[in-house]
C-alpha positions in Angstrom: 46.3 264.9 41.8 49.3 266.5 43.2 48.5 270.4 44.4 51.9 272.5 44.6 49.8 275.6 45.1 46.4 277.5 45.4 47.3 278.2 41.7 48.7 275.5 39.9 47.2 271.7 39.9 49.4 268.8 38.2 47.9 266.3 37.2 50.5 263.4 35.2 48.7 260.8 33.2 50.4 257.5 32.1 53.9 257.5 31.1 54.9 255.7 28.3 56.5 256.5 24.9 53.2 257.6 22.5 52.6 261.2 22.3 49.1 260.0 23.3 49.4 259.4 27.2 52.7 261.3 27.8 51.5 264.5 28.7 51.8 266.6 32.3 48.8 268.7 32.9 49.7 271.8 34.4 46.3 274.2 35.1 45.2 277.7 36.9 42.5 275.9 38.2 41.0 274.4 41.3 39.9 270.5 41.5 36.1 271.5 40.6 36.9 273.6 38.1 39.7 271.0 36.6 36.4 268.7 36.4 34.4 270.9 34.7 36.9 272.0 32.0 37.5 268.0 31.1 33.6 268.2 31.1 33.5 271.1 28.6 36.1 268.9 26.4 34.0 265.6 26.2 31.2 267.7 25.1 32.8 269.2 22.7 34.4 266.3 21.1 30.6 264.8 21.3 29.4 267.7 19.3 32.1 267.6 16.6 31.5 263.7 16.5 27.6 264.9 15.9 28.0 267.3 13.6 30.1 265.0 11.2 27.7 262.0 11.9 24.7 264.4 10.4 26.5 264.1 6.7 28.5 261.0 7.2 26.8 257.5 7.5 30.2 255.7 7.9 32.2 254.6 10.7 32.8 256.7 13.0 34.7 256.1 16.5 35.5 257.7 19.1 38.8 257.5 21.6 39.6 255.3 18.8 42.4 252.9 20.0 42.5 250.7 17.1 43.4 252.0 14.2 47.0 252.8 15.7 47.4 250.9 18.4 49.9 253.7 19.9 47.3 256.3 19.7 44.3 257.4 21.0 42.7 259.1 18.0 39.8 261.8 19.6 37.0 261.0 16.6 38.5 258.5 13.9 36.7 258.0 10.1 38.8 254.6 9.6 37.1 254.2 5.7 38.4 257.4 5.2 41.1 257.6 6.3 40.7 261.1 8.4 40.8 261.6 12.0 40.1 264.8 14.3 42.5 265.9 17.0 40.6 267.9 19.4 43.0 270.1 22.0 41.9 271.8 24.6 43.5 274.9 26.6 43.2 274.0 29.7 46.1 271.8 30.1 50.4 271.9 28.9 51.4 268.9 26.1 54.4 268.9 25.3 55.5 271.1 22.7 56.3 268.0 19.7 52.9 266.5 20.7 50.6 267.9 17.8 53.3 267.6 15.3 54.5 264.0 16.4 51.1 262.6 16.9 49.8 264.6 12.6 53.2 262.8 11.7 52.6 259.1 13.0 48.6 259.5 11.8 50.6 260.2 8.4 52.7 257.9 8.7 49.9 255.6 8.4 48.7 257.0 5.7 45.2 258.9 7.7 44.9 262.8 7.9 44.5 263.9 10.9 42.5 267.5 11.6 43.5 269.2 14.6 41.2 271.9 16.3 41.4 273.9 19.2 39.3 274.1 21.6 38.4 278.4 21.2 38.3 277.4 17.4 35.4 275.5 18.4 33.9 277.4 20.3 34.4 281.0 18.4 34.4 279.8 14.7 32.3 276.9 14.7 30.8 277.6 11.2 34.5 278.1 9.4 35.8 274.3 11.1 32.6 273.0 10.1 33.0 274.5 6.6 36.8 273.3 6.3 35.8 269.8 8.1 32.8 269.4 4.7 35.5 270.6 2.6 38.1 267.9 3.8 35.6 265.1 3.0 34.2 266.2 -0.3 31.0 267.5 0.9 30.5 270.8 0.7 27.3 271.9 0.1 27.9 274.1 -3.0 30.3 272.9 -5.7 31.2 276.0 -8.4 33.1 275.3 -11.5 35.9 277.6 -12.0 35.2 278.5 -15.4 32.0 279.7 -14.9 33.5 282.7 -12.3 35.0 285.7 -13.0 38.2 287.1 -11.9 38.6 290.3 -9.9 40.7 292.3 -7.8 38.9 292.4 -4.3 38.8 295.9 -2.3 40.5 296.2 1.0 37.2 296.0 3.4 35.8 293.0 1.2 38.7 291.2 1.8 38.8 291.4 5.0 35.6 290.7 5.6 35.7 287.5 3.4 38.6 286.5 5.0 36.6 287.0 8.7 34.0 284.6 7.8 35.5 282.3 5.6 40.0 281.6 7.1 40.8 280.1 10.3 42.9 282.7 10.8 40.9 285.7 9.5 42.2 288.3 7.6 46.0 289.9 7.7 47.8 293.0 6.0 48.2 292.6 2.4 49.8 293.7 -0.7 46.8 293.2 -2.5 44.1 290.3 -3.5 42.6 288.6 -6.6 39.0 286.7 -6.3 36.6 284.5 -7.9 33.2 286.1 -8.4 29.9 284.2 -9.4 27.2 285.5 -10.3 28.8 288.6 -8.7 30.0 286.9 -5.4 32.9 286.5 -3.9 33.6 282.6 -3.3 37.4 282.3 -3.4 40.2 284.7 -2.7 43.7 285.1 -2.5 45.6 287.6 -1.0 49.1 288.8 -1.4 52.4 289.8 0.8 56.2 290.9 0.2 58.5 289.6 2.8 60.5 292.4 4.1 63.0 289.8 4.6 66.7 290.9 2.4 66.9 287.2 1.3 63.1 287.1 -0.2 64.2 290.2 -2.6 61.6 290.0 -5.3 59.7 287.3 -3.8 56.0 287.5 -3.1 54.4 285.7 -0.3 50.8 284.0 -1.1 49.1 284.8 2.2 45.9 283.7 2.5 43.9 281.3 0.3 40.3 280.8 1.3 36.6 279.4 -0.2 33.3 280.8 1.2 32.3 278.7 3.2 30.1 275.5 2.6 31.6 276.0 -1.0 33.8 274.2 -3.0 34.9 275.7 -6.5 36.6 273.2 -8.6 39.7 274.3 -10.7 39.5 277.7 -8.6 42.9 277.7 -7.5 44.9 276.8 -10.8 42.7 279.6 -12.8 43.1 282.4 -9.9 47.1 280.8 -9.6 47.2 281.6 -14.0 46.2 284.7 -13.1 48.1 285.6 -9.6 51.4 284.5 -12.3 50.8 287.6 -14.7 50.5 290.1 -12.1 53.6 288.7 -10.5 55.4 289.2 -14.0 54.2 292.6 -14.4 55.4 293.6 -11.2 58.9 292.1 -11.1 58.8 289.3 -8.7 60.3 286.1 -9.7 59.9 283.7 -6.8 56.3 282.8 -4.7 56.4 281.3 -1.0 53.7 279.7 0.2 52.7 278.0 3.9 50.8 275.3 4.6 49.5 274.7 8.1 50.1 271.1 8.8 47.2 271.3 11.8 45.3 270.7 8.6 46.7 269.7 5.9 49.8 268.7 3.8 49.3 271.8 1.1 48.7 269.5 -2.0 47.2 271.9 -3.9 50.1 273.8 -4.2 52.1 270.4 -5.1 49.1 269.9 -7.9 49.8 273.2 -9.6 53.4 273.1 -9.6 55.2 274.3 -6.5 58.5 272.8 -5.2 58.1 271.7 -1.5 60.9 272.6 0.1 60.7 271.3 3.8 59.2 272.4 6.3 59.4 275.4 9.0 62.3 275.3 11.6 59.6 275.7 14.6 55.9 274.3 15.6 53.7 277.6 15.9 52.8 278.2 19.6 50.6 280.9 21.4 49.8 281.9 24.6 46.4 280.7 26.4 44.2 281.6 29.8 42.8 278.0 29.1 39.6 279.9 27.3 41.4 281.7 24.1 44.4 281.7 22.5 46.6 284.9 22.5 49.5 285.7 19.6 52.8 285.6 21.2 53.5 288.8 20.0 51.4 290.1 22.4 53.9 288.5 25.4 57.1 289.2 23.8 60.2 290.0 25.9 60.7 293.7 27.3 63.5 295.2 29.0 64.6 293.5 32.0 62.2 290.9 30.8 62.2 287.8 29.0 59.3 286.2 27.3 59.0 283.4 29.4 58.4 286.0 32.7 56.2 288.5 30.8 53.8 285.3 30.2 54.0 284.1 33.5 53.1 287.8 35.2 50.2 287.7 32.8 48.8 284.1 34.0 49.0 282.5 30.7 51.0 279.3 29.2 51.9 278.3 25.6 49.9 275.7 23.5 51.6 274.3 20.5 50.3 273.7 16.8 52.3 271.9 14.2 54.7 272.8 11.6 54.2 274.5 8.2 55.0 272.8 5.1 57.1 275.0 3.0 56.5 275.4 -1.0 58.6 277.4 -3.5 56.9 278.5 -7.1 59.7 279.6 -10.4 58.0 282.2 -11.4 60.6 282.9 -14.4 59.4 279.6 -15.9 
């Protein structure tokens, strides 16, 4: 390990050509803490590998070299095809490595799940959920048919969205849910891009199940319904996102949408090595660019993927 000061430590691993091993570490922290942060890590990727191990009696390896012999795959389901990326926040990758290393797994034809390290740590219970809910076994299955449709209020949605999205909640137009038995179990919420080229286009925003339940043929009947409101209110295009740290947004291509590419730019955010931080809250200021407003705050970027882009007609 090479120190250039009492501040920064770097680290470089192996060089080669896979996004695996190319990567410069670049850290705020001393040797011993270094150490204890890469210790942190291996537990956690030992706790994920335990947690799907407790409802999974396949294979399951881990540092998995094989599978792709140009990877090293964190935890690796090779039956199922599925893998799980786990990043931590201590260290700098490069900013393609997430998105190259989702698109060679794909390649392949395996799914790969990434998941930060703070997600782990902060919203164990929603990864878990999402991680059943990728392998078809969640622990509640609902039949669509047998829930009623509702507009949700503003403080139920929010709080749904709390316990049951990645990304919690975020300001909407308005939301339609699924209610059985007179709960809540799948929601989706609403947004108009203030965007001049998205006139008369609505945004679907968020799309979530409660968690540890899976309702089958929940989004086409709330999607049915999500359409006649749309109508009524004059819009005549839908955008929707799919996070590609996840998955590749079939159920949008299932119920009719167009895909139409993906986003220009991988996401990024700013981290202290414990949590991330939007990049909003780092932007430039006068006199200042982005890149120095980060740096006087002691934090770096981490990058995510992509987002697959999907376009509905709704004059069809």
């Amino acid at each position: 390990m090479t120190t250039t000061s009492n501040r920064f430590n770097i680290q470089k691993r192996k060089n080669n050509d896979n996004c695996s091993r190319n990567l410069i570490e670049v850290v705020r922290y001393t040797p011993e803490e270094l150490a204890q942060k890469k210790i942190e890590e291996r537990e956690a990727v030992k706790e994920i590998h335990d947690f799907v191990s407790s409802f999974y009696a396949g294979k399951i390896t881990v540092n998995d070299e094989t599978t792709i012999p140009s990877l090293i795959l964190d935890i690796s389901l090779p039956e199922k095809m599925f893998a799980i990326e786990f990043n931590g926040l201590f260290d700098v990758k490069p900013k393609d490595f997430n998105a190259k290393k989702t698109k060679l797994c794909l390649d392949n034809g395996i799914h790969l799940f990434n998941i930060f390290a703070d997600e782990w740590k902060n919203k164990k219970d929603i990864v878990k959920s999402m991680l059943k809910h990728r392998l078809n076994v969640s622990e509640r299955k609902i039949h669509a048919r047998d829930c009623e449709i509702r507009p949700v209020e503003k403080s139920l949605e929010r709080e749904f969205l709390n316990n049951s999205h990645i990304s919690g909640t975020a300001q909407s137009k308005g939301a339609f849910g699924l209610f059985y038995e007179n709960e809540l179990v799948m929601i989706i919420s609403l947004k108009v891009p203030i965007q001049k080229k998205y006139l008369f286009t609505v945004e679907l925003l968020r799309l979530a199940s409660a968690q540890n339940t899976s309702v089958t043929g929940g989004f086409s009947k709330l999607f049915k319904h999500v359409k006649e409101w749309c109508a009524a209110n004059g819009f005549e295009k839908m955008i929707a996102y799919s996070d590609k740290r996840f998955g590749q947004g079939k159920v949008y291509s299932e119920n009719g949408f167009e895909h139409k590419g993906t986003t220009s730019s991988v996401d990024y955010w700013y981290t202290n090595g414990g949590k991330r931080h939007f990049r909003f809250k780092f932007r430039a200021q006068p006199g200042k660019p982005e890149k120095q407003v980060a740096e006087e705050n002691g934090v770096w970027k981490t990058y995510g993927c992509a987002h697959n882009i999907f376009h509905y007609d709704l004059k069809k």
